[in-house]
N, C-alpha and C positions, 0 to 999 in steps of 0.2 A: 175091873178091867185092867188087865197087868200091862194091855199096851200106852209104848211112850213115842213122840215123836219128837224127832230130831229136827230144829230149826234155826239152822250156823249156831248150832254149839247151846242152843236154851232148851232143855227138856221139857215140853208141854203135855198133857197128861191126854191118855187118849180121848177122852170125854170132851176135851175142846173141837177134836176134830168131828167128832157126834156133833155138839153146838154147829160148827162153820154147815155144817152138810145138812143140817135139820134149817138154818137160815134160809139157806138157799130153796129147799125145798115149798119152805113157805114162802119165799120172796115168788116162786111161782103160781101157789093157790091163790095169795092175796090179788097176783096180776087177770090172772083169769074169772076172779069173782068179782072184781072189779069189772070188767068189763062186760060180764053176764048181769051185772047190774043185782047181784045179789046182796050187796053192802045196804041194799034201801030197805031190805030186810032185816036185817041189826040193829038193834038197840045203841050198843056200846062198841064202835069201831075197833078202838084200841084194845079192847076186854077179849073182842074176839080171835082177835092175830094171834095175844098172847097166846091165849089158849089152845090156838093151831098149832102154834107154837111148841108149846109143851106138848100135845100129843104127838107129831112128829117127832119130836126129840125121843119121847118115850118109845116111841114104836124103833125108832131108828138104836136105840140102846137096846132094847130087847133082840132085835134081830141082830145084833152084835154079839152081844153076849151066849146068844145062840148057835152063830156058827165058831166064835172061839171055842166052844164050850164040848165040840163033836171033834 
C-alpha cells in the first residue's frame, strides 16, 4: 500500500491507519459480545479479541487494497 499519512509533519505508513480503523471496529464487537453474553462461551478471552482482531485487520487491508488497486 503506497499510501502515507500526514501527521504535523511524521509520515506514518498507511497500514497504521488499517490498525486505528480495525481497533475500533473491534473495540465494537467485543462491546456487543460482551453484552450478548457470548464471552461465557470462550475459552481464552484475550486469545479471542486478538484474533478478531487480526481478521478485521485482514479483511479491512484486503478491501483496501482492493479498491486502490481499480
Amino acid at each position: 500500500m503506497p499510501l502515507e499519512l500526514d501527521l504535523y509533519g511524521v509520515y506514518l505508513p498507511g497500514f497504521f491507519g488499517l490498525m486505528l480503523a480495525a481497533h475500533v471496529v473491534t473495540l465494537g464487537i467485543r462491546y456487543f459480545a460482551s453484552r450478548a453474553g457470548f464471552y461465557a462461551l470462550v475459552w481464552h478471552r484475550a486469545l479471542f479479541d486478538l484474533s478478531i482482531y487480526v481478521l478485521v485487520l485482514g479483511a479491512l487491508f484486503s478491501l483496501a487494497s482492493n479498491l486502490i488497486s481499480q
